[in-house]
FIRO-443830 format. One record per residue (C-alpha): residue number from 1; residue in three letters; x, y, z. Coordinates in steps of 0.5 Angstrom, whole numbers, padded with zeros to 4 digits, m for minus. Layout:
// residues N
+------+------+-------+-------+-------+
: resi : resn :    c1 :    c2 :    c3 :
+------+------+-------+-------+-------+
:  NUM :  ALA :     X :     Y :     Z :
...
+------+------+-------+-------+-------+
END
This chain:
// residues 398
+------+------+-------+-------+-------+
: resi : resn :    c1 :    c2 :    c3 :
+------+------+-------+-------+-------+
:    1 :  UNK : m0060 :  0060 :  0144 :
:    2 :  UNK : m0056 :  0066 :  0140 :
:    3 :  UNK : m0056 :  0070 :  0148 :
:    4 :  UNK : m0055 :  0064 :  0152 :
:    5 :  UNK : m0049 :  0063 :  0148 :
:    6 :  UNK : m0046 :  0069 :  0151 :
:    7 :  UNK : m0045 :  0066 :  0157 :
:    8 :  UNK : m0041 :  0058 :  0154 :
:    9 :  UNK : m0038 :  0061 :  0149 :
:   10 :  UNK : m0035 :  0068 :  0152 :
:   11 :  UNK : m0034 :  0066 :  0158 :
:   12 :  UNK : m0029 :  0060 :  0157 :
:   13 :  UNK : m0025 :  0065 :  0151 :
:   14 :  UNK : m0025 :  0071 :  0157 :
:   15 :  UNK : m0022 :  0067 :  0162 :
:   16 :  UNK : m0015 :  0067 :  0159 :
:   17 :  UNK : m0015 :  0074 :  0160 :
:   18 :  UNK : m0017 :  0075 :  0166 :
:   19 :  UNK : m0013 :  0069 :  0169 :
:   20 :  UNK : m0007 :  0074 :  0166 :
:   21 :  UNK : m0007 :  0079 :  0168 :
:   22 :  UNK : m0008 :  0076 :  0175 :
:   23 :  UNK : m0003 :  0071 :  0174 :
:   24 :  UNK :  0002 :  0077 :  0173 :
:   25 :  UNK :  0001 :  0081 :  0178 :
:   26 :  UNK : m0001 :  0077 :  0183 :
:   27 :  UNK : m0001 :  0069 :  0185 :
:   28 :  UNK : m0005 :  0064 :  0181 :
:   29 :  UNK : m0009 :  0062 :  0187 :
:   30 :  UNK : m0012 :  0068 :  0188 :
:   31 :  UNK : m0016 :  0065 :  0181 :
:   32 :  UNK : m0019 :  0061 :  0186 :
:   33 :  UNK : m0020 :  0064 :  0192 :
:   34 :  UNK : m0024 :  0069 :  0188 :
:   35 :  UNK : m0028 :  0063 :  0185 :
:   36 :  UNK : m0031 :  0063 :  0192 :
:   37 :  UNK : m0036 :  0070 :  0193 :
:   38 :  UNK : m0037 :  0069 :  0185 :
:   39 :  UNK : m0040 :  0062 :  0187 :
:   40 :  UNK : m0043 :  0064 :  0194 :
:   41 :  UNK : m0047 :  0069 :  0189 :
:   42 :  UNK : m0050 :  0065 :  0185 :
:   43 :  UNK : m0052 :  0060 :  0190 :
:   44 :  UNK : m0056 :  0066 :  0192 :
:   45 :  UNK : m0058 :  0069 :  0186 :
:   46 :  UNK : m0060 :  0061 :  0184 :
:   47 :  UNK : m0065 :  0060 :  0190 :
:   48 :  UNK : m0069 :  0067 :  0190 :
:   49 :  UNK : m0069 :  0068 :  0182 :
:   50 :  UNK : m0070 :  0061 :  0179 :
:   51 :  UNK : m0077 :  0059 :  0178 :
:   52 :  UNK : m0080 :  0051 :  0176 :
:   53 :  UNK : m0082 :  0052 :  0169 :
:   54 :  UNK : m0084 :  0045 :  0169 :
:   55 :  UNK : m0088 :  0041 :  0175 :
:   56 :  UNK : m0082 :  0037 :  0178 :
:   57 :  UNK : m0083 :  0030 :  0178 :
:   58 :  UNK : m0081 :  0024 :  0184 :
:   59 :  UNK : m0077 :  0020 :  0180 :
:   60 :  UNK : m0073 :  0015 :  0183 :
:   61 :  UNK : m0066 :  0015 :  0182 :
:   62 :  UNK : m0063 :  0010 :  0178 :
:   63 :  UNK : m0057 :  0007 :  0183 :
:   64 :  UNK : m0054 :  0002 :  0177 :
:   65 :  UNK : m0053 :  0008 :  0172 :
:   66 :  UNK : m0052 :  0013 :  0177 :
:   67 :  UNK : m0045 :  0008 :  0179 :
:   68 :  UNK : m0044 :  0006 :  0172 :
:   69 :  UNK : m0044 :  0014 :  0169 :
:   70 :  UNK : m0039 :  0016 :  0175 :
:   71 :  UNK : m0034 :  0011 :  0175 :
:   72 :  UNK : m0034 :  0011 :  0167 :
:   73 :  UNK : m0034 :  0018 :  0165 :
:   74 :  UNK : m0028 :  0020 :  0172 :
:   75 :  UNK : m0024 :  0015 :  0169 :
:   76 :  UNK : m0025 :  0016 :  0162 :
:   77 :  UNK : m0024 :  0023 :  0163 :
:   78 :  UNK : m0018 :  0022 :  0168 :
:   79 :  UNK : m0014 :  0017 :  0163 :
:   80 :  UNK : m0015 :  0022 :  0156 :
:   81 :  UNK : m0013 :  0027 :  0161 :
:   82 :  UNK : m0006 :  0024 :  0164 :
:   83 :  UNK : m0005 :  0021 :  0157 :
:   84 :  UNK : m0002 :  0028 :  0155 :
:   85 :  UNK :  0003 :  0028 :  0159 :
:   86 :  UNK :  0005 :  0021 :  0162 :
:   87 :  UNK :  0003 :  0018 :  0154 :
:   88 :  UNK : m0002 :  0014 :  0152 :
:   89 :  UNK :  0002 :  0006 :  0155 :
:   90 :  UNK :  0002 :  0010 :  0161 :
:   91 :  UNK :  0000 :  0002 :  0165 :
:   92 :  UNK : m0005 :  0008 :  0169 :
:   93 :  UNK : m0007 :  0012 :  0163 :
:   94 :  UNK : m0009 :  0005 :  0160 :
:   95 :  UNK : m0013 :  0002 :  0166 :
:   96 :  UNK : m0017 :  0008 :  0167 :
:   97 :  UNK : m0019 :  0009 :  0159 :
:   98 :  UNK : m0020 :  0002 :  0159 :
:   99 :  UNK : m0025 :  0001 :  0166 :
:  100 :  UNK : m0028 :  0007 :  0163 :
:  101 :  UNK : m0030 :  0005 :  0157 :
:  102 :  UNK : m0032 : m0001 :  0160 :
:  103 :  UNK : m0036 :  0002 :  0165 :
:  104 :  UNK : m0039 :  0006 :  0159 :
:  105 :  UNK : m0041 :  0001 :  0155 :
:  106 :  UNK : m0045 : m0002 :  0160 :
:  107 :  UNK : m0048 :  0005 :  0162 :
:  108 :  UNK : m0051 :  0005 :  0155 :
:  109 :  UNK : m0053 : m0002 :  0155 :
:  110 :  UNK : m0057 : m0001 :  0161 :
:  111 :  UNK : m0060 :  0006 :  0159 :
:  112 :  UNK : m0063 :  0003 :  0153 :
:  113 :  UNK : m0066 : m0003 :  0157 :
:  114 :  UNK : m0069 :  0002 :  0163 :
:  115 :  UNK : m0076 :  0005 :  0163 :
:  116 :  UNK : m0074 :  0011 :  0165 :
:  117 :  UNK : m0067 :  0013 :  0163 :
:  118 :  UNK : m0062 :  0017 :  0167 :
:  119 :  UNK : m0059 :  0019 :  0160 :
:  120 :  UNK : m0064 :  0017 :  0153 :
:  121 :  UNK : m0059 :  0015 :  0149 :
:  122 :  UNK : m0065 :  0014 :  0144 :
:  123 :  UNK : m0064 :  0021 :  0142 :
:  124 :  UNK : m0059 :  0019 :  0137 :
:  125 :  UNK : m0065 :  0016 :  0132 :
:  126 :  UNK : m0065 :  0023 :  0130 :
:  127 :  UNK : m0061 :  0024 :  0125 :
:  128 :  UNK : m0060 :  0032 :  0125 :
:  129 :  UNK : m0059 :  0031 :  0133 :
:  130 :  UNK : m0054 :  0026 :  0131 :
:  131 :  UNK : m0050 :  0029 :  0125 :
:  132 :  UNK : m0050 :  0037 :  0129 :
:  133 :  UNK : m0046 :  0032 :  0136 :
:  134 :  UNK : m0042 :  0030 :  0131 :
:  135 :  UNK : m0041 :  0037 :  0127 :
:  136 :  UNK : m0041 :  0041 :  0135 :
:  137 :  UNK : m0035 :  0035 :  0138 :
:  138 :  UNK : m0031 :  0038 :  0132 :
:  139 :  UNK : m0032 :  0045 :  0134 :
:  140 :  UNK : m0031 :  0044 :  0141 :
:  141 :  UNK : m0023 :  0040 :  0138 :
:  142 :  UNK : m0022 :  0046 :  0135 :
:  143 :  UNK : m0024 :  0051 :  0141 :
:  144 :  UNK : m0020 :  0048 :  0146 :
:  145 :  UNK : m0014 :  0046 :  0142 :
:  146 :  UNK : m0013 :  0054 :  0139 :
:  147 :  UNK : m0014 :  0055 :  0147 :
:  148 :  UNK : m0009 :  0050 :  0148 :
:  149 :  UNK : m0003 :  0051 :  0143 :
:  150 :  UNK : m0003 :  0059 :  0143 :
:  151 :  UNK : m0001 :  0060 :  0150 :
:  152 :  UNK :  0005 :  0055 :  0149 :
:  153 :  UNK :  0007 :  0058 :  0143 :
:  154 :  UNK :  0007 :  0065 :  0145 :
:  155 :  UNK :  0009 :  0064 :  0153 :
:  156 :  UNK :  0014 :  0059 :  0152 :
:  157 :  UNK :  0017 :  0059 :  0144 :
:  158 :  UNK :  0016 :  0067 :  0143 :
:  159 :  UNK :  0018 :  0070 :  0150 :
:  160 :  UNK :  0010 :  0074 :  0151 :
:  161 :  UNK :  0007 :  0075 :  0159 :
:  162 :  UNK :  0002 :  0071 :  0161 :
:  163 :  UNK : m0003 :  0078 :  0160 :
:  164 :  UNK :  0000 :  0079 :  0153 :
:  165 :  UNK : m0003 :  0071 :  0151 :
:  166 :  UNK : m0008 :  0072 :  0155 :
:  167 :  UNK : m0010 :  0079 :  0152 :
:  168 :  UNK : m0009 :  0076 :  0145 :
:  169 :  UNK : m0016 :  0072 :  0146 :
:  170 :  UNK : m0019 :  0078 :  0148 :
:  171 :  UNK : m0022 :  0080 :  0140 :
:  172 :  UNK : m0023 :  0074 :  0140 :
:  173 :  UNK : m0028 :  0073 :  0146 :
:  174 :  UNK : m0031 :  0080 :  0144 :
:  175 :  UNK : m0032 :  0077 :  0137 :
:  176 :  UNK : m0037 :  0071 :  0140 :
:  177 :  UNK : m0040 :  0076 :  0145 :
:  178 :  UNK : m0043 :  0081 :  0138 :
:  179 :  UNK : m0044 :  0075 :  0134 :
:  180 :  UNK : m0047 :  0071 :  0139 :
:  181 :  UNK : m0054 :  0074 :  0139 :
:  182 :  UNK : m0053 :  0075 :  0132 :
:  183 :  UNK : m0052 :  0068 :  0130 :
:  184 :  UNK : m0059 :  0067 :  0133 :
:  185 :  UNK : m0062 :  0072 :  0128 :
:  186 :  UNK : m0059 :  0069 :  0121 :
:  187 :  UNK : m0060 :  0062 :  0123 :
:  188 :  UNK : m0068 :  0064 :  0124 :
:  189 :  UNK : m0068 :  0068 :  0117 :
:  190 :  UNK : m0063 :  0063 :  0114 :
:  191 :  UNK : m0063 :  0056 :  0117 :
:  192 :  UNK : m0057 :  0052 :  0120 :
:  193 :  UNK : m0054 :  0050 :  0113 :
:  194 :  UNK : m0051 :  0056 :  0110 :
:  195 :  UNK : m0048 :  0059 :  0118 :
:  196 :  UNK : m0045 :  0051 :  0119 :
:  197 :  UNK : m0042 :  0051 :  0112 :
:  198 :  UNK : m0040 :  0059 :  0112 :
:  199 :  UNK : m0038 :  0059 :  0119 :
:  200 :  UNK : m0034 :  0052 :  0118 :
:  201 :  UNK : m0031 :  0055 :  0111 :
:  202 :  UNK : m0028 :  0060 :  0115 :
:  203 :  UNK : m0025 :  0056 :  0121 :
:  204 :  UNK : m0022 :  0052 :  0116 :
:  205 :  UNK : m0018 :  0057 :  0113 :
:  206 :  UNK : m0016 :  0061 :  0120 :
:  207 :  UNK : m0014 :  0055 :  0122 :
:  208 :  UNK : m0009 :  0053 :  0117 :
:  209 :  UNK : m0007 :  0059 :  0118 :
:  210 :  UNK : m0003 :  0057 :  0124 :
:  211 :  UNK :  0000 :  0052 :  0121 :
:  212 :  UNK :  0004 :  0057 :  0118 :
:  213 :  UNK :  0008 :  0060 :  0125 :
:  214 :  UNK :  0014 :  0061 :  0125 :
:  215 :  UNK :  0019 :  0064 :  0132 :
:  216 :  UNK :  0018 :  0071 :  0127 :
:  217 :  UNK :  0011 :  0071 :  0125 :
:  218 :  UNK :  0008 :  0078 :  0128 :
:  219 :  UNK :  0003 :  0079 :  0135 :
:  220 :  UNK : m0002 :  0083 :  0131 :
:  221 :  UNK : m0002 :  0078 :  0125 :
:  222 :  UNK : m0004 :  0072 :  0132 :
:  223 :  UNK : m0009 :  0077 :  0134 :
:  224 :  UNK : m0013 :  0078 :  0128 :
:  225 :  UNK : m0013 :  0070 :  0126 :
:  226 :  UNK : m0016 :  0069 :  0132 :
:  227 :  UNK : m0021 :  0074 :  0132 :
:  228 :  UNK : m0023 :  0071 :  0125 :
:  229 :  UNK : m0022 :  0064 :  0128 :
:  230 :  UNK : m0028 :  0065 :  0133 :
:  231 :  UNK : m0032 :  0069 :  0129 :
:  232 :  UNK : m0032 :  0064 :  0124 :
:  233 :  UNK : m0034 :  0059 :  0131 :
:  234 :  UNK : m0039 :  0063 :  0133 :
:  235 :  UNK : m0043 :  0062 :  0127 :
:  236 :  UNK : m0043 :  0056 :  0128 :
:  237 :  UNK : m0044 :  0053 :  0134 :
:  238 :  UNK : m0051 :  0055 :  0137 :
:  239 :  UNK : m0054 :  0054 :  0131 :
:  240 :  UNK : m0052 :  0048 :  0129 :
:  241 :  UNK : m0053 :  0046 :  0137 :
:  242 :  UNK : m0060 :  0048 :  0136 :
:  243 :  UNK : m0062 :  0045 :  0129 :
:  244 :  UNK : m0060 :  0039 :  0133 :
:  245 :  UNK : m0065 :  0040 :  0138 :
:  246 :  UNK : m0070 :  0043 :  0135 :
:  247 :  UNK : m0071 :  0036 :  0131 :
:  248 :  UNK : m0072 :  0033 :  0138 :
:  249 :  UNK : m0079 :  0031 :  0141 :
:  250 :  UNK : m0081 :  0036 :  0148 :
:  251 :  UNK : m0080 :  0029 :  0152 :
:  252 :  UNK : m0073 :  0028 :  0150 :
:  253 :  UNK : m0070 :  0036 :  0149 :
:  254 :  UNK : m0068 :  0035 :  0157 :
:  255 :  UNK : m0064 :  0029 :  0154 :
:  256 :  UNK : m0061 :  0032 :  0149 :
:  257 :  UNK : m0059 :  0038 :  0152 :
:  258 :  UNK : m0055 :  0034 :  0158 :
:  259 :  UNK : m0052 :  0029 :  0152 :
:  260 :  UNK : m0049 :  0035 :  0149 :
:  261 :  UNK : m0046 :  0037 :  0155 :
:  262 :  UNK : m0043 :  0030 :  0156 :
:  263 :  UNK : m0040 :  0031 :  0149 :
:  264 :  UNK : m0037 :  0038 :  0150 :
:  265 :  UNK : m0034 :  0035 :  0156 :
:  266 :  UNK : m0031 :  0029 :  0153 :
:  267 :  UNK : m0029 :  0032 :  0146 :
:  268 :  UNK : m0025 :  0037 :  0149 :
:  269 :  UNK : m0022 :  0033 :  0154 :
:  270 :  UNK : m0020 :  0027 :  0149 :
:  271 :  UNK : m0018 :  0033 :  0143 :
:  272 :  UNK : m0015 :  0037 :  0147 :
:  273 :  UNK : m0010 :  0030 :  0149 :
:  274 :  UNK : m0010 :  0027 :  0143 :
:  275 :  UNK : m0007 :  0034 :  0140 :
:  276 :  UNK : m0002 :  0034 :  0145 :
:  277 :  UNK :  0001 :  0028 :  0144 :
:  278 :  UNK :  0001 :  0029 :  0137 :
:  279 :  UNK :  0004 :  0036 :  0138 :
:  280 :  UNK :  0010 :  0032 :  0143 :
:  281 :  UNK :  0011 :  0027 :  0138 :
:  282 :  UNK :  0013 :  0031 :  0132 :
:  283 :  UNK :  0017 :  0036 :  0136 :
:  284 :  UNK :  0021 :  0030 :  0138 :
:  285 :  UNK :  0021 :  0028 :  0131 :
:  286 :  UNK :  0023 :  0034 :  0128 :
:  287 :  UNK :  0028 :  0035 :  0134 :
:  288 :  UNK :  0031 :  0029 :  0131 :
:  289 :  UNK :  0032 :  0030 :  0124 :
:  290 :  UNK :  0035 :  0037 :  0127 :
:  291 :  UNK :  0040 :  0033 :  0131 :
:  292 :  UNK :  0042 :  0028 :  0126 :
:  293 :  UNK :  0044 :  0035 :  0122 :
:  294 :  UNK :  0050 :  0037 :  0127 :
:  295 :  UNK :  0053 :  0030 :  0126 :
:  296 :  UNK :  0061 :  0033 :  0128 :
:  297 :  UNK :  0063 :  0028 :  0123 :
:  298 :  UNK :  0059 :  0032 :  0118 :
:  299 :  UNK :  0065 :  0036 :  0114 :
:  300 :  UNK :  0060 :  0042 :  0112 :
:  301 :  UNK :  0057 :  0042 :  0119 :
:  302 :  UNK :  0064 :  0043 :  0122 :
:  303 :  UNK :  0066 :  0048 :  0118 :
:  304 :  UNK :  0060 :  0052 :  0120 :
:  305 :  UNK :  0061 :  0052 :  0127 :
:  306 :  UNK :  0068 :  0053 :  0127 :
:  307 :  UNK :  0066 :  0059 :  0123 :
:  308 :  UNK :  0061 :  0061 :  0129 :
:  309 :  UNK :  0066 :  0060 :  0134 :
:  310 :  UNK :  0071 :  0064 :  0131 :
:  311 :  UNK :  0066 :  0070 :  0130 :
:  312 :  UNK :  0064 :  0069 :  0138 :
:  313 :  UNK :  0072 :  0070 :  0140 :
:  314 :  UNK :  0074 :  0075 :  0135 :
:  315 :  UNK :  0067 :  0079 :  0137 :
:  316 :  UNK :  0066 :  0077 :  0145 :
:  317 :  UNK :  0073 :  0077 :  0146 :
:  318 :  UNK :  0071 :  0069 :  0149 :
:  319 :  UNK :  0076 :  0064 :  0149 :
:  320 :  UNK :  0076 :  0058 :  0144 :
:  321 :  UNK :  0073 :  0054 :  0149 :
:  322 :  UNK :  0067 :  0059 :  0152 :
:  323 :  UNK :  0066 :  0060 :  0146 :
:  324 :  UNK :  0065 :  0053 :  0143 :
:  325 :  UNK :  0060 :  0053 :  0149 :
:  326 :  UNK :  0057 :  0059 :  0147 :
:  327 :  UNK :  0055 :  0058 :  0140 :
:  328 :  UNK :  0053 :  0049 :  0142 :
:  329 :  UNK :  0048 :  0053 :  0147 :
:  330 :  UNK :  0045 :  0057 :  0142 :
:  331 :  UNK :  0044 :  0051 :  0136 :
:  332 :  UNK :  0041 :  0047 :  0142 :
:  333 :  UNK :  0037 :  0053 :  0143 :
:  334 :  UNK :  0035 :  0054 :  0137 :
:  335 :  UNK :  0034 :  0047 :  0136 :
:  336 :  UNK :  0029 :  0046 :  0141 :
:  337 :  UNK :  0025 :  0053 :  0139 :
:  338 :  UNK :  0024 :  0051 :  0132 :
:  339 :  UNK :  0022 :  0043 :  0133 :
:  340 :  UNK :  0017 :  0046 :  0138 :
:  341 :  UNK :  0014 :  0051 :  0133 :
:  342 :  UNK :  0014 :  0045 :  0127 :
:  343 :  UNK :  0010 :  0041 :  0133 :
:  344 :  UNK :  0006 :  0046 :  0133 :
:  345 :  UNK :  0004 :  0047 :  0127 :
:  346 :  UNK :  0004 :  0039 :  0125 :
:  347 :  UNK : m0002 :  0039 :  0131 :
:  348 :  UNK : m0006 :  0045 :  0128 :
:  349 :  UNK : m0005 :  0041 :  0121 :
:  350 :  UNK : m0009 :  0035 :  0124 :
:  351 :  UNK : m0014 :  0040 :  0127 :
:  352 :  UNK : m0015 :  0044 :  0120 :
:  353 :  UNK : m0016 :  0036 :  0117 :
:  354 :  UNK : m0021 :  0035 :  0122 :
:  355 :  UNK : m0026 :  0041 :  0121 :
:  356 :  UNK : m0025 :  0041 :  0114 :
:  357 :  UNK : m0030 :  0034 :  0115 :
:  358 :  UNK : m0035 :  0039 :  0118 :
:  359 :  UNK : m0035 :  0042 :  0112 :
:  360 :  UNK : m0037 :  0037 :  0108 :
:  361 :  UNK : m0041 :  0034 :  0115 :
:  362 :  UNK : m0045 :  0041 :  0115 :
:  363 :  UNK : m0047 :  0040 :  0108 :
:  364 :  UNK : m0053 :  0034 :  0109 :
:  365 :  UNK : m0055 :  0039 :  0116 :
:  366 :  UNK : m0062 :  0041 :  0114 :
:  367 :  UNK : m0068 :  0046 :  0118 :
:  368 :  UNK : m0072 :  0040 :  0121 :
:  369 :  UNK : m0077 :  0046 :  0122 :
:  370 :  UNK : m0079 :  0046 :  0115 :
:  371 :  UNK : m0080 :  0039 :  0116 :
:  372 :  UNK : m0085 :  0040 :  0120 :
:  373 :  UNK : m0088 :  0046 :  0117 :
:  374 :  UNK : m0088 :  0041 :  0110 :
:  375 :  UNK : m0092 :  0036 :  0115 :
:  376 :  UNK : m0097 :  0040 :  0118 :
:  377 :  UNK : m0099 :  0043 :  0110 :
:  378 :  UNK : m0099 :  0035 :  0108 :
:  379 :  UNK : m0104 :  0035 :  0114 :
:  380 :  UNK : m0109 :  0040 :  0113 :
:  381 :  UNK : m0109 :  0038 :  0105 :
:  382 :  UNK : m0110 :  0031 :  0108 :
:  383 :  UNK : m0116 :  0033 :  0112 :
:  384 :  UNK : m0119 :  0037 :  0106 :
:  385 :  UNK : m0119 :  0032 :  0102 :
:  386 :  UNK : m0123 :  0029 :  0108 :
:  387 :  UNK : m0129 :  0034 :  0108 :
:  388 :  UNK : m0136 :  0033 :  0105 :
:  389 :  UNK : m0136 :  0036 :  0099 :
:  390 :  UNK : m0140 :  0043 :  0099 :
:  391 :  UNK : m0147 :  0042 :  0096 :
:  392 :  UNK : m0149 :  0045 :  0089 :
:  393 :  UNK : m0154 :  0052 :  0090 :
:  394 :  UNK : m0160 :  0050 :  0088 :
:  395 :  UNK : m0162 :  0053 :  0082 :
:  396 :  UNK : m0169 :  0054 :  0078 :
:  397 :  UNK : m0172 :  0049 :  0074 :
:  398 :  UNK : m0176 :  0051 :  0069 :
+------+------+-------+-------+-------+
END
């Protein structure tokens, strides 16, 4: 589980690289087009070297589900997705969310009444599978909103090339690619427990970190809370997937692995808007409170500006006029970078509450393989005790 955790966790932190690179120097289709001989590769690669593990089995398809789950998840995904821009009263955003969800209960009423389900909504009746969802749709908020944020802040705000943000998160990305493996081996050595909690402990602290932006705040300082950031995630997100599944009978693994990959999905698409809209509506906030500062009725405000502006015409040789214009562009100006930059860091803050759950959540994870190795000993002393009791040598009687 540790190297396959190479690919989910290298390739989505590696692709802002890449996508900056190409986005500077040529056109962003181009990020597309190449995305067409790397996919007709694969197909290839797929059909001559994958291999059945297991027989294959004629099952038929369930026509209501498969509906159900199509129109459920598209619209639910659809809707969270517009709401970052339109806004959560957007009439389309809420038909959608609405008709998904709908559509989604309805999904899950009729797997758990199905004989052969498409998706087995009874792996949640294991305990650490369920608390390691939770733990994983905390981590995967935490990922794509970092992955979100920090590109809008350093390419909008702070005035960085596409390449520089995307090069930003390249230690990141090497960070999971060296720990990734390794994270594999502590969890055999240690367990789930002390990664999650460490690894969790670490994104904390990282995290609140980037609440503390500011249009100052240095690129290497960016880059090496990033890289701690991912290093920290890359303790946790493997292991706390495969504790989860490790607790799973093998009939059900099929199930949990694709009930952890709709999460992933879902988590990701929610957070990431539901960050947006807080990140928007406290910039607009603090915009506010900004604006209601350069009241032209306020005295000390006036005499404020009316000494920026006369700096303008006495040092840029401006007319009274042009220079009002001037030093009003710069204070709107102003005033929109640090708004966006409070909204920033309010919306890392509510990430930063939302992982310190998964602290406390990872303290009740625990190794389900001593479980079982605590009931196979209970087993074997069961049936020792089960055994005809070894007769007495026999001795000589005088």
């Amino acid at each position: 589980m540790g190297i396959f955790g190479l690919a989910m966790m290298f390739a989505p932190a590696v692709g802002p690289t890449l996508s900056g690179y190409i986005i500077e120097h040529y056109s962003w289709r181009i990020m597309f087009y190449g995305l067409v001989p790397i996919g007709a590769i694969v197909i290839i690669a797929a059909f001559f070297m994958f291999k059945n593990i297991v027989e294959p089995k004629k099952i038929k398809l369930d026509s209501l589900g498969a509906i159900l789950s199509i129109v459920g998840f598209a619209s639910l995904l659809y809707g969270v997705s517009e709401a970052g821009s339109d806004g959560w009263t957007d009439p389309i955003v809420l038909s959608t969310i609405i008709i998904g969800a709908i559509a989604i209960i309805l999904f899950i009423f009729q797997q758990l009444k199905a004989d052969h389900p498409m998706l087995d909504f009874r792996v949640f009746k294991y305990s650490i599978f369920s608390l390691s969802s939770v733990i994983n749709i905390i981590i995967t908020v935490a990922l794509y909103t970092g992955m979100f944020l920090l590109p809008i802040y350093l390419q909008n705000l702070v005035g960085f090339t596409a390449l520089q943000s995307g090069l930003l998160m390249l230690p990141g990305a090497l960070a999971m690619l060296i720990m990734s493996p390794i994270s594999g081996i502590l969890f055999d050595k240690f367990g789930p427990r002390p990664l999650a909690i460490v690894g969790m402990l670490i994104t904390v602290v990282t995290t609140y970190e980037f609440t503390r932006l500011t249009i100052d705040t240095s690129y290497n300082h960016i880059v090496l809370m990033y890289a701690v950031r991912a290093f920290g995630m890359s303790l946790l997100m493997m292991p706390v997937m495969t504790a989860g599944m490790n607790q799973l009978p093998q009939h059900l693994n099929s199930h949990g692995t694709a009930m952890s990959n709709t999460l992933r999905q879902i988590s990701g698409s929610i957070g990431t808007s539901l960050i947006t809209t807080i990140y928007t509506n406290r910039t607009t906030f603090h915009y506010s409170n900004m604006a209601d500062q350069t009241n032209t009725a306020d005295p000390f405000f006036m005499n404020s500006f009316q000494a920026a502006v006369s700096n303008v015409m006495h040092h840029m040789g401006m007319t009274a006029e042009a220079a009002q214009k001037y030093v009003s562009t710069q204070i709107f100006t102003k005033a929109q970078v640090d708004s966006n930059v409070m909204g920033i860091n309010d919306a890392y803050m509510w990430v930063t509450l939302f992982c310190a759950a998964g602290v406390i959540l990872s303290l009740f994870l625990r190794d389900v393989r001593k479980d079982k190795k605590r009931k196979d000993q209970q087993h074997q002393k069961q049936e020792m005790t089960l055994l005809p009791a070894p007769k007495e040598a026999n001795q000589d009687v005088r």
